[in-house]
C-alpha positions as CSV (number, residue, x, y, z in Angstrom):
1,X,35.0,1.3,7.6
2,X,38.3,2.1,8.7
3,X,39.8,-1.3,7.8
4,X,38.6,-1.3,4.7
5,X,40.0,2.4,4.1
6,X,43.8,1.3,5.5
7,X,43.9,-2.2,4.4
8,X,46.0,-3.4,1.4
9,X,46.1,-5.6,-1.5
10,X,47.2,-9.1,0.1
11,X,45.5,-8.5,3.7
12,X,44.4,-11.5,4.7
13,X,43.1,-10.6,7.9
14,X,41.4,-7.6,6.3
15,X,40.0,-9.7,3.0
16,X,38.3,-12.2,5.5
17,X,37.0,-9.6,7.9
18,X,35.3,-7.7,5.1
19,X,33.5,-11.2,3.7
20,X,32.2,-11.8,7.1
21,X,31.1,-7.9,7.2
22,X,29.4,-8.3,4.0
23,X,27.7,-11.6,4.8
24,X,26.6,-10.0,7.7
25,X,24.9,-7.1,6.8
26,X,23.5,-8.2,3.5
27,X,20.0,-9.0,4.7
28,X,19.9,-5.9,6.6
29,X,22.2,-3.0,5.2
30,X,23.1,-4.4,1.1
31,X,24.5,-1.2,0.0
32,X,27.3,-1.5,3.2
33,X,27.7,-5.1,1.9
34,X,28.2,-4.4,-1.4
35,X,30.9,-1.7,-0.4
36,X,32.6,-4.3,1.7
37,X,32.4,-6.7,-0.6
38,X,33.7,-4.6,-3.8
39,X,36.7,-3.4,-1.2
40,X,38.2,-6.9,-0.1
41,X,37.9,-8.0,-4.3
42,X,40.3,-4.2,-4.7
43,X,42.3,-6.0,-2.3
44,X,42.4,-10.0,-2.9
45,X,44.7,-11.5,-5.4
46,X,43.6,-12.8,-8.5
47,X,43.1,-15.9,-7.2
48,X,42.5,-15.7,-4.0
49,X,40.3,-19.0,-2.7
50,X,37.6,-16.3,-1.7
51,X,37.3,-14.5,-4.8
52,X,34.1,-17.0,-5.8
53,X,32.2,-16.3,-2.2
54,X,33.1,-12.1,-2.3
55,X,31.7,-12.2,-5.9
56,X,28.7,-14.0,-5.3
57,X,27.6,-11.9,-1.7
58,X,28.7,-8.9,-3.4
59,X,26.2,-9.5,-6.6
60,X,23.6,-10.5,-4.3
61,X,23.9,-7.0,-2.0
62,X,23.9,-4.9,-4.8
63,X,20.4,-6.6,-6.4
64,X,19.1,-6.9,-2.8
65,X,19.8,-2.8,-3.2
66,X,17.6,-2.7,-5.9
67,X,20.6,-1.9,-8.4
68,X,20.3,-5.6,-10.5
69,X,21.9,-4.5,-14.0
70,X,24.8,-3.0,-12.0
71,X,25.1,-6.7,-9.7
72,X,24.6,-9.0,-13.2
73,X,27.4,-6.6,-15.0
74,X,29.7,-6.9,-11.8
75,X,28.9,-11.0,-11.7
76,X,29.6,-11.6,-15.2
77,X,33.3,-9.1,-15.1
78,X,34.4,-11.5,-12.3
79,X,33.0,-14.6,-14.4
80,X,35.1,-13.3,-17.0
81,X,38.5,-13.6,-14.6
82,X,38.0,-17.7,-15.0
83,X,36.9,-18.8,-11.4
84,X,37.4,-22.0,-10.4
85,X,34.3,-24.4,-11.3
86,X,33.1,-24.7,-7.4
87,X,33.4,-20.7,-7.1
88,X,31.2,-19.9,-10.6
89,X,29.0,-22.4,-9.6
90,X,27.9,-20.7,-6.4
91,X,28.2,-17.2,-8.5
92,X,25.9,-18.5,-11.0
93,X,23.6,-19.8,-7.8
94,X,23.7,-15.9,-6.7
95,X,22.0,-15.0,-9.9
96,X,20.2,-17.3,-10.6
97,X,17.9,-16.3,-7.6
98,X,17.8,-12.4,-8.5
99,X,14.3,-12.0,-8.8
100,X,13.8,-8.6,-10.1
101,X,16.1,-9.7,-13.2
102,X,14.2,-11.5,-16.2
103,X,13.9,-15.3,-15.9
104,X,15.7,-16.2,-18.8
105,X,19.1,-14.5,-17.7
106,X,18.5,-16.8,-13.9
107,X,17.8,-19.7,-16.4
108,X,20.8,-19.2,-18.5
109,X,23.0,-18.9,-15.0
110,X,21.5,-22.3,-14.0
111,X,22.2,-24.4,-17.1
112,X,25.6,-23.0,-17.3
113,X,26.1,-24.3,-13.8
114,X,24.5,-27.3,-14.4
115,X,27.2,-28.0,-17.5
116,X,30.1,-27.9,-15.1
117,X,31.2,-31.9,-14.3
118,X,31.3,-33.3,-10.8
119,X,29.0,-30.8,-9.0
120,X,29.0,-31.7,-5.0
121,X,25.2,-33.2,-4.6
122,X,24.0,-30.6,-2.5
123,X,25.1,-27.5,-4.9
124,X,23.5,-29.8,-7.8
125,X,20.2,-30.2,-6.3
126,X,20.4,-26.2,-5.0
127,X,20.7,-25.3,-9.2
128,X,17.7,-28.0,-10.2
129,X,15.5,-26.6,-7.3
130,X,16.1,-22.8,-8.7
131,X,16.0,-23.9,-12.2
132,X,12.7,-25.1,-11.8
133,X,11.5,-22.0,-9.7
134,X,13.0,-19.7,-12.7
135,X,11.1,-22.6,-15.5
136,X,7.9,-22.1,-13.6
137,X,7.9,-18.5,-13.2
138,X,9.4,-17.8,-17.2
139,X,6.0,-19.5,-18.2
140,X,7.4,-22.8,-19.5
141,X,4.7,-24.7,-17.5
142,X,5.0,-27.6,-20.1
143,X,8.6,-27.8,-19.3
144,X,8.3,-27.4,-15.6
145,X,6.0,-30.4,-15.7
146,X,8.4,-32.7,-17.4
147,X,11.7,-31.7,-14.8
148,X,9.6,-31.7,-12.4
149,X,10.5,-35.7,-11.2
150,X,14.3,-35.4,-12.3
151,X,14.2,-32.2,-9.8
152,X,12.3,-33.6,-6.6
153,X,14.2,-37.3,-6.7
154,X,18.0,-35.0,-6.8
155,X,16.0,-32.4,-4.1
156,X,15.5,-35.7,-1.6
157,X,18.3,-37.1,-2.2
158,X,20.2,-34.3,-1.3
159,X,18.3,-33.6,1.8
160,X,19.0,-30.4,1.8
161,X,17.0,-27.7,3.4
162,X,17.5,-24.6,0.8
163,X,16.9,-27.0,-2.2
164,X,13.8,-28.3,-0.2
165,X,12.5,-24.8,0.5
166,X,13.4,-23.6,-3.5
167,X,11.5,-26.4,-5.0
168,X,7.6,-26.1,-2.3
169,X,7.8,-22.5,-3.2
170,X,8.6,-23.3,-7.2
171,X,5.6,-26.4,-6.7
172,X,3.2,-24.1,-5.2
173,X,3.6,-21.8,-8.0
174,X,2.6,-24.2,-10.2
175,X,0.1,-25.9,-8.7
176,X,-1.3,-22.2,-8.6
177,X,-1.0,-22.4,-12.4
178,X,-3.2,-25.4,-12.7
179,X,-5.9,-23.2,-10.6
180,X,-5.2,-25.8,-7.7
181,X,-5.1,-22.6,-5.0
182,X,-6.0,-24.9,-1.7
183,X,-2.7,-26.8,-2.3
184,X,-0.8,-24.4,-3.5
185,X,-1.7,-22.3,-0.2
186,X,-0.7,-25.6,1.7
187,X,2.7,-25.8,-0.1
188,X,3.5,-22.2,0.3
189,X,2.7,-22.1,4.4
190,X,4.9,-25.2,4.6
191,X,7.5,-23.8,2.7
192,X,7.6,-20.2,4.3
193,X,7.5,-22.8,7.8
194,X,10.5,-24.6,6.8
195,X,12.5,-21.5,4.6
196,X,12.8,-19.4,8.2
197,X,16.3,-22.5,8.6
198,X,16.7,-22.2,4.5
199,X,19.4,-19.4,4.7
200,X,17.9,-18.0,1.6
201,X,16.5,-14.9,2.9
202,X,15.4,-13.8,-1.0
203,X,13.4,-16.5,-1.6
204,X,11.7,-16.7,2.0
205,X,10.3,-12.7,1.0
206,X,8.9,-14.0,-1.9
207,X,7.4,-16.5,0.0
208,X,5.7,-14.5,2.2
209,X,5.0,-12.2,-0.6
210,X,3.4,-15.3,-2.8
211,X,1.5,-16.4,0.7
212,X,-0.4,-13.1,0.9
213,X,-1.6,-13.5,-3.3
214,X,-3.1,-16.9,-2.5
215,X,-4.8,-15.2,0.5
216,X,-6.3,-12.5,-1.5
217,X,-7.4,-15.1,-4.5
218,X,-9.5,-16.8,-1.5
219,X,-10.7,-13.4,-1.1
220,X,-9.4,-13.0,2.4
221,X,-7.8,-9.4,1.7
222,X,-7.8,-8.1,5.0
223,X,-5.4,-10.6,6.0
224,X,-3.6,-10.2,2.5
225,X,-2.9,-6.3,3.0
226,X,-2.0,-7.0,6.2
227,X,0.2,-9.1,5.2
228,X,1.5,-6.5,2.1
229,X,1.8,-4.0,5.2
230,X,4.3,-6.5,6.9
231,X,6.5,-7.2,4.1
232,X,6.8,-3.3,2.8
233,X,7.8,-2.4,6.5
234,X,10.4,-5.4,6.5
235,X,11.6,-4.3,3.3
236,X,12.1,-1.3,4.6
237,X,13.7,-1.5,7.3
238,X,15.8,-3.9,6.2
239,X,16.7,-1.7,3.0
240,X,16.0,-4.0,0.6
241,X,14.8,-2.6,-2.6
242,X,13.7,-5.5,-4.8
243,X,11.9,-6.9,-2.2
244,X,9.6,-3.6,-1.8
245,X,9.3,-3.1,-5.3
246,X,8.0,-6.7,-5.3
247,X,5.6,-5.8,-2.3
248,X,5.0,-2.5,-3.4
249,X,3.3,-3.8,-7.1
250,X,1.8,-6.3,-5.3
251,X,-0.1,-4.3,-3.0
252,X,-1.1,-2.0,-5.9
253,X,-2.9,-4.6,-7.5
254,X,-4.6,-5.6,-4.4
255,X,-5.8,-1.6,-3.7
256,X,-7.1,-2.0,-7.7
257,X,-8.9,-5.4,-6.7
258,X,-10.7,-4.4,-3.6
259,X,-12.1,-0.9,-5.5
260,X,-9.6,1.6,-3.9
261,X,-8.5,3.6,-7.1
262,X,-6.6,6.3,-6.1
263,X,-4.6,4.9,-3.9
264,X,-3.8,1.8,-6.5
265,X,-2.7,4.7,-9.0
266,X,-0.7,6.2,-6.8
267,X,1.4,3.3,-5.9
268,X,1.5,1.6,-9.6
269,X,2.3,5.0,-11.0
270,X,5.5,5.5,-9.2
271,X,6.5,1.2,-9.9
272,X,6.1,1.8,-13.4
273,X,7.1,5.5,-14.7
274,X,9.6,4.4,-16.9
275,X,9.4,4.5,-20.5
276,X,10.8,1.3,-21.8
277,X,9.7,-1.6,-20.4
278,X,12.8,-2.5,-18.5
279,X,10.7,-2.5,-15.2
280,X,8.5,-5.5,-16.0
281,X,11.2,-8.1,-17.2
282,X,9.7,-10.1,-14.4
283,X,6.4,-11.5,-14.5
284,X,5.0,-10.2,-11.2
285,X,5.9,-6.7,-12.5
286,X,4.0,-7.6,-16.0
287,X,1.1,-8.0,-13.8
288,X,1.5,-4.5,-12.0
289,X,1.4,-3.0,-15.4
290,X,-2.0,-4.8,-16.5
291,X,-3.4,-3.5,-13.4
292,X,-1.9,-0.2,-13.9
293,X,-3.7,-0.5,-17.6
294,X,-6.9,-1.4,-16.0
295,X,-6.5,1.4,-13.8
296,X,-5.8,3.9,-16.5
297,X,-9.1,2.5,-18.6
298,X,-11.5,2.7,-15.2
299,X,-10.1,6.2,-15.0
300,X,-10.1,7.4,-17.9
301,X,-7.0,8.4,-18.2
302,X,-6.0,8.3,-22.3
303,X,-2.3,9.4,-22.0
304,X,-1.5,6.4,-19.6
305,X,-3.0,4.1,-22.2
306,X,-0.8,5.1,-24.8
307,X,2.1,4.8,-22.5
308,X,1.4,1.8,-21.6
309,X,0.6,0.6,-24.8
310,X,4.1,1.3,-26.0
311,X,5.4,-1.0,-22.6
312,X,3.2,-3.9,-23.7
313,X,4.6,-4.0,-27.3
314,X,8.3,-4.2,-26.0
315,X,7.4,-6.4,-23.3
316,X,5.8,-8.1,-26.6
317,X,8.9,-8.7,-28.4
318,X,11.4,-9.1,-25.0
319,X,9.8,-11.6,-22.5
320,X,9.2,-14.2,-21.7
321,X,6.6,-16.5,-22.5
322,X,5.0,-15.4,-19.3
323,X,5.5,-11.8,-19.7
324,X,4.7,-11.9,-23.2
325,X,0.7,-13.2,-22.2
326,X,0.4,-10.1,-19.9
327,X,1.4,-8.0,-22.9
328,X,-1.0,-9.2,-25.6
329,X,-3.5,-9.3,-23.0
330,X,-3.3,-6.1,-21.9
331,X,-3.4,-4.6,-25.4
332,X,-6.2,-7.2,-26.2
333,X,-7.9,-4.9,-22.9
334,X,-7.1,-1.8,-24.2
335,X,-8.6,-2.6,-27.8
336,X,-11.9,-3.8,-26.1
337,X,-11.7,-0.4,-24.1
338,X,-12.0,1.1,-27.8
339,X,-15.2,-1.0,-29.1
340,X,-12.4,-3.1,-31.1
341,X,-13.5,-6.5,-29.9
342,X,-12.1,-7.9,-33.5
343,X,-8.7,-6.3,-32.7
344,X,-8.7,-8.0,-28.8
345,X,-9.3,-11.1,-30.4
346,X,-6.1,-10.5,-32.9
347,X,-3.7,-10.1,-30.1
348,X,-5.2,-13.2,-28.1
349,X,-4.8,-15.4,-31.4
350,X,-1.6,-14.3,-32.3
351,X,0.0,-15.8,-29.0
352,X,1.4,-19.4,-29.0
353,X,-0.2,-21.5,-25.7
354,X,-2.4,-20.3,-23.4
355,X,-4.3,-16.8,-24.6
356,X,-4.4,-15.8,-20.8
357,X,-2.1,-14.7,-18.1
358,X,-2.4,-17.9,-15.6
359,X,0.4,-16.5,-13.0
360,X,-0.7,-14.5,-11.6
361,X,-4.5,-14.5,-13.2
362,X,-7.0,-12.6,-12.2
363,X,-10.4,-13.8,-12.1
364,X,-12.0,-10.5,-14.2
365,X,-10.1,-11.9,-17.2
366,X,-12.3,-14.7,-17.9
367,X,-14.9,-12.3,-18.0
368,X,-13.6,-9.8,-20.4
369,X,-12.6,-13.4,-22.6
370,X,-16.3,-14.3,-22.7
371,X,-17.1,-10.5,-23.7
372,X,-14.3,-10.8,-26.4
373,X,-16.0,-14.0,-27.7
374,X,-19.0,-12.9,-28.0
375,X,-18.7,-10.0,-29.7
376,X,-16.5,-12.0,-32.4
377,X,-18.8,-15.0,-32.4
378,X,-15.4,-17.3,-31.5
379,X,-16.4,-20.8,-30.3
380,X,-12.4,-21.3,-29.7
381,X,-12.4,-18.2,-27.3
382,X,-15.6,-19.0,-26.0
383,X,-14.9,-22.4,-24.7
384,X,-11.8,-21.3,-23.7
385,X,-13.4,-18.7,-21.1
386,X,-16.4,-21.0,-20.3
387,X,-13.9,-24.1,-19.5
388,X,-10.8,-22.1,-18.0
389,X,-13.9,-20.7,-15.5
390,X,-15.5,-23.9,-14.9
391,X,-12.3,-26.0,-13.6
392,X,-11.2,-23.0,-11.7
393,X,-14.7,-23.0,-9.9
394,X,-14.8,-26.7,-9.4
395,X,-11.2,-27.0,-8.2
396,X,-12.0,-24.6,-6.0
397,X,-14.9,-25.2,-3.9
398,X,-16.5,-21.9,-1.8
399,X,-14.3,-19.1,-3.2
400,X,-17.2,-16.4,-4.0
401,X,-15.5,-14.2,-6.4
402,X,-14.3,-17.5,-8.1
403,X,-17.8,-19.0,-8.2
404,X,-19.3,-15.4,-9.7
405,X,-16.7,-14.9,-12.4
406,X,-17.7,-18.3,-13.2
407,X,-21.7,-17.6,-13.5
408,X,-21.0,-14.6,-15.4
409,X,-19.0,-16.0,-18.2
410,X,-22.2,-18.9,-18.5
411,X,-24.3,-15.8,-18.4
412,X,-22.8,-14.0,-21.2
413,X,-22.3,-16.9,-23.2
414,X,-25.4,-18.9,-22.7
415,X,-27.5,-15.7,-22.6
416,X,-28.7,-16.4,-19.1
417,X,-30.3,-13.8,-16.9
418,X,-30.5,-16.4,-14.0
419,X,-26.8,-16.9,-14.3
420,X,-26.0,-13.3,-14.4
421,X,-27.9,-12.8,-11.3
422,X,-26.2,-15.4,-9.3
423,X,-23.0,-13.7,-10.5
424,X,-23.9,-10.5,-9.0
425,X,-25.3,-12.4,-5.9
426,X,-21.9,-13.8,-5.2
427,X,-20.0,-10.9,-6.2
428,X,-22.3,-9.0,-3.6
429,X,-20.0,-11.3,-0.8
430,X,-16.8,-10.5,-2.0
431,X,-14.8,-7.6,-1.2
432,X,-14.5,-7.1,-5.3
433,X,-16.7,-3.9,-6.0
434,X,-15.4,-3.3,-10.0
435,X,-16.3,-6.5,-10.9
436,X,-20.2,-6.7,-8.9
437,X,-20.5,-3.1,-10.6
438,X,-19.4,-5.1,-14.2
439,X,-21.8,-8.1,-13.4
440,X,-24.7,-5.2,-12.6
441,X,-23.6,-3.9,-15.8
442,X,-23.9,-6.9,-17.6
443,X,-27.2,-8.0,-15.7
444,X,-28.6,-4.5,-16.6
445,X,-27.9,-4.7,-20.7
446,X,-29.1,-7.8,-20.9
447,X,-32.8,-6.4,-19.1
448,X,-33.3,-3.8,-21.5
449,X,-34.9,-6.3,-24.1
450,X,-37.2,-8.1,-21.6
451,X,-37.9,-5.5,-18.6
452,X,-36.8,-1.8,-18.6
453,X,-37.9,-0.6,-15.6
454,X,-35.6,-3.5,-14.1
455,X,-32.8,-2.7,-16.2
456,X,-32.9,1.2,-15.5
457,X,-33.0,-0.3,-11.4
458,X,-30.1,-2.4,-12.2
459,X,-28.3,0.6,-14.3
460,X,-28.5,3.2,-11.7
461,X,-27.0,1.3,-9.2
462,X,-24.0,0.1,-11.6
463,X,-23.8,3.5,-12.2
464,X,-23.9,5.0,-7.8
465,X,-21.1,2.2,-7.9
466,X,-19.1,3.2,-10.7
467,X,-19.0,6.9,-9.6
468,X,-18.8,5.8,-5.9
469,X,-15.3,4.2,-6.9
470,X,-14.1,6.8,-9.0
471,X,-13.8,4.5,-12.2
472,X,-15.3,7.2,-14.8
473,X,-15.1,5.3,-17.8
474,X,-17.6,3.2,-16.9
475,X,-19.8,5.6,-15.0
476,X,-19.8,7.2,-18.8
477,X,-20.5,3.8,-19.9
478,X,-23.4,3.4,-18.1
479,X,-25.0,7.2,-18.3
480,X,-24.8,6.5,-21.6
481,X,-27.0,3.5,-21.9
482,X,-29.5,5.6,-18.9
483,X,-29.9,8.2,-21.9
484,X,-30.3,5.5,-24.9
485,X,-33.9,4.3,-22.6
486,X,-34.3,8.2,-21.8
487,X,-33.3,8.4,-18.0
488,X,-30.9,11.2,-17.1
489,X,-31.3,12.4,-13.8
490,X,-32.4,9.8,-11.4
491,X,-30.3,9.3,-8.4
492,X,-28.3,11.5,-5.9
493,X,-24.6,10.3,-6.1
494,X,-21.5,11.6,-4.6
495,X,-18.5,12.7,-7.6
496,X,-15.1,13.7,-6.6
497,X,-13.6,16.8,-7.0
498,X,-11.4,17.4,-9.9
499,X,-9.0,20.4,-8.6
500,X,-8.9,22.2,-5.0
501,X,-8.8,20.7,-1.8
502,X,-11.1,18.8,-1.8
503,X,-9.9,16.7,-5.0
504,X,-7.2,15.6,-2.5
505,X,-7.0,12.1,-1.4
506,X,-6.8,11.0,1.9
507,X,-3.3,10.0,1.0
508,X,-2.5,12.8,-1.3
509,X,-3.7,15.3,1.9
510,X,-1.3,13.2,4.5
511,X,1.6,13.6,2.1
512,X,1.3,17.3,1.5
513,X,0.7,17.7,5.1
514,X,4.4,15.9,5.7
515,X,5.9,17.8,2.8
516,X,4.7,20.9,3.9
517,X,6.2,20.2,7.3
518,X,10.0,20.1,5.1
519,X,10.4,16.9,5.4
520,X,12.1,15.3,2.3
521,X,10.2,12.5,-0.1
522,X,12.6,9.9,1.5
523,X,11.5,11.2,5.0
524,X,8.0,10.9,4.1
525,X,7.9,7.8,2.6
526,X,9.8,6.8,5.9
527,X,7.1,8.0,8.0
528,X,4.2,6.5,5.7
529,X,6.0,2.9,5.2
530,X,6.0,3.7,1.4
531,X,8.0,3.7,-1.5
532,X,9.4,7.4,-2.3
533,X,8.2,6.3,-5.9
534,X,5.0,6.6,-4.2
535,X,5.4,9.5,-2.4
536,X,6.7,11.2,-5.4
537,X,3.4,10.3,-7.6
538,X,1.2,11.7,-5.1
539,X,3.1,14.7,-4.9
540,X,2.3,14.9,-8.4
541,X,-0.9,14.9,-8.0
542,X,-1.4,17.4,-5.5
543,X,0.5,20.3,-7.5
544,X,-1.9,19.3,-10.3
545,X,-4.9,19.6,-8.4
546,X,-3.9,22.7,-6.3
547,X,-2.4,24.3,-9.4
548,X,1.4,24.8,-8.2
549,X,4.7,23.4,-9.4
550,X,7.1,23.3,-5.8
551,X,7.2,22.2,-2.6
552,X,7.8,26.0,-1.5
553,X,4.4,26.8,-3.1
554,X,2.7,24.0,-0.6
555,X,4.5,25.2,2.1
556,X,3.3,28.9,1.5
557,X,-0.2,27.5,1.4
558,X,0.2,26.0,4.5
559,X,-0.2,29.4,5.9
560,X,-2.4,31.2,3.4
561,X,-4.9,28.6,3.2
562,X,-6.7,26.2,6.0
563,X,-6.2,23.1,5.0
564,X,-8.8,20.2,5.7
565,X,-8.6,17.5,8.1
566,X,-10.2,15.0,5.7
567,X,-11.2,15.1,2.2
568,X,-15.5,14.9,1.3
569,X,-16.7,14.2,-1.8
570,X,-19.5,17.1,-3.7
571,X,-22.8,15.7,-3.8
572,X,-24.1,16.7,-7.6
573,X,-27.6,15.2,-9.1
574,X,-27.3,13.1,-12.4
């Protein structure tokens, strides 16, 4: 700190110590890095032969800081100063593998780096590797197939160990595309093996990131949050904000898929409270705000919907192709969560190529396709849903939830009860609960015409399950359909609190426990290997529930009131 205080403009000594400082640190402390690296540029000449290399680990400290806009404004000033060809070349490497930016701007850094004449072999085949990665990621899975040769023949030739480890992590994503999860779970290990020597620290986070979603798609999600709980704590500790963000969504979706609904709201909420859309340029973050949709529409919660149906329509008109599916696809939800089956079908129709989000998918969606075509009478969406299931079943052998996604799309179109019970059967193995309380649900309508004492069996459990998860919406769904055959008070189920203590979360209660304490949301989310944007969204919800509006409040309740060691659910009778 001092030399970069004292030193001045011309310092060699200085300039070069700071670089090293920077390239030091960036993995570990980016917003030190960044300083460094914005103070030897103050103090190198114009063109100084390290102007290329402070620009390019500078950009790459300040995204790796979570502040991306702020690194592509900085990269494209220095572009701006005319580097030499070499020097942009490696700048336009550096963001062309800044994740949380949208895939088109990493594209457009690529090509432009790929246009400048006599590239050294082993910077050639770095661009081609990460041009591919960005091609497969943007959606362009047509396109990715057809560079796919020119890229692994200038990969090998190269033999270099970053291009290598770029292009199995790119391959796996797209062999993940093509619902061919075994090898794409065999390309990722390999490369996340191999990337440890790659020097591309970024891109070996995602990798471990992008292991732990193909562990949770072979419903192995203890292993997959475990592995979530390893790269948030990295993140952390190493400061790097993109990369928790990146874990952060991705374990939100996981809490949605595996039933735990507060907690999943909590985290996605604090991702994704910003009003315009600018959070889910990428396509991993367009899937945390479907799952934050889901969660909003199992919850019942209106003013979320509206929200994010405003994000989905400018995701509509600014993503990517890949973004762009998420977003009609999550309106297309949202108008099936209104009875308006004919508008859901609109938004699928209206997209060019595939009508579903294949990366990441989720294996509900096929479901909720066959529902869509079947209330529309569509043979297009229909075979669509029965096919896309099918190959994804076959391709992948002994995968439960797979297997039952796939019964219950024959069972909705074909009318099968057998089906629909085999779907529930196989959800019953998987650590899935919405979607074995959706295949009850489905199992249970399609009773009422042939045996209603089954389908009022079959009803109340869907509905103990739905109120046991706290997804309300379709608790209402199903009490409704109990009163239509003229049941209303049949089981004993356990309904959460709405305000009080004991509406508090496990999590929400461990938070105002820490706040209460004085310790700062930073602190907390320190103690908690959180986000603060998570610690900040429970705090919401505990003023809400307990009725207060500061942190001085909690603390004076501390006192006043004896809190509970763990939060119980109210027994009422339905």
């Amino acid at each position: 700190m001092q030399l970069a205080a004292s030193a001045e403009i011309g310092d060699e000594v200085a300039i070069a110590t700071l670089l090293d400082a920077a390239k030091a640190l960036v993995t570990t402390d980016p917003s030190t890095a960044a300083q460094f690296g914005q103070r030897a540029l103050e103090i190198a000449p114009p063109h100084h032969p390290l102007r290329g290399e402070l620009v390019g680990t500078t950009a790459i400290a300040l995204h790796l800081d979570g502040q991306s806009e702020e690194a592509i404004a900085f990269a494209d000033r220095a572009l701006r100063e005319t580097l030499p060809a070499l020097q942009e070349a490696e700048v336009r490497l550096g963001i062309a593998g800044m994740f949380a930016i949208s895939p088109e701007i990493r594209i457009g850094a690529g090509r432009l780096a790929l246009s400048i004449p006599d590239l050294p072999e082993t910077l050639r085949a770095r661009h081609l590797a990460c041009l591919f990665h960005n091609i497969v990621t943007a959606g362009r899975l047509d396109e990715a197939h057809a560079v796919l040769e020119e890229t692994r023949a200038a990969v090998e030739s190269a033999a270099d160990a970053r291009a290598t480890f770029t292009l199995r992590v790119a391959e796996s994503a797209l062999e993940y595309s093509d619902d061919r999860f075994a090898r794409s779970h065999q390309l990722i290990t390999e490369a996340y093996r191999d990337g440890i020597f790659a020097g591309d620290d970024q891109r070996l986070r995602l990798a471990h990131m992008w292991h732990g979603e193909l562990l949770s798609v072979a419903d192995r999600y203890d292993e997959a949050l475990a592995n979530a709980a390893d790269g948030l704590a990295a993140a952390q500790r190493d400061r790097q904000g993109w990369a928790y963000n990146m874990f952060e969504t991705w374990h939100g979706r996981m809490l949605l898929r595996t039933g735990r609904l507060s907690e999943a709201r909590a985290v996605l909420e604090g991702r994704f409270a910003v009003e315009d859309g600018t959070h889910a340029a990428g396509v991993l973050d367009a899937a945390g705000v479907v799952a934050l949709g889901r969660l909003a529409i199992h919850t019942g919660d209106t003013r979320q919907t509206r929200r994010l149906g405003g994000i989905a329509q400018i995701m509509l008109e600014r993503g990517t192709p890949a973004v762009q599916r998420h977003a009609a696809w999550l309106l297309a939800i949202f108008a099936m969560a209104e009875d308006n089956a004919e508008a859901a079908r609109n938004w699928l129709h209206a997209q060019t190529g595939p009508a579903l989000p294949r990366f990441p998918f989720d294996i509900a969606d096929d479901v909720l396709l066959a529902r869509i075509a079947r209330a529309t009478k569509d043979d297009t969406l229909a075979e669509l849903a029965l096919s896309s299931s099918r190959r994804r079943a076959e391709r992948n052998p002994g995968i439960h939830s797979i297997a039952a996604a796939a019964a219950q799309v024959r069972g909705l179109l074909e009318r099968s009860q057998t089906d629909l019970r085999e779907a529930v059967a196989l959800f019953e193995r998987t650590p899935r609960p919405l979607e074995l309380a959706a295949a009850l649900e489905d199992l249970g309508a399609d009773l009422i015409a042939t045996d209603r004492d089954a389908a009022v069996d079959v009803l109340d459990r869907t509905l103990a399950l739905y109120t046991d998860l706290g997804a309300s919406w379709g608790a209402r769904r199903v009490r409704s359909r109990l009163r239509e055959l003229g049941v209303r008070r049949r089981l004993v189920i356990s309904e959460p609190e709405t305000s009080g203590w004991a509406a508090l979360t496990a999590a929400e209660l461990t938070v105002a426990k820490l706040v209460a304490e004085g310790l700062t949301n930073r602190e907390v989310a320190d103690r908690l290997f959180v986000s603060p944007h998570t610690v900040n969204s429970h705090l919401r919800h505990v003023f809400s529930k307990l009725g207060i509006n500061s942190r001085v409040e909690l603390a004076g309740s501390r006192v006043t009131t004896r809190w509970p060691d763990r939060v119980m659910p109210r027994t009422t009778t339905v």
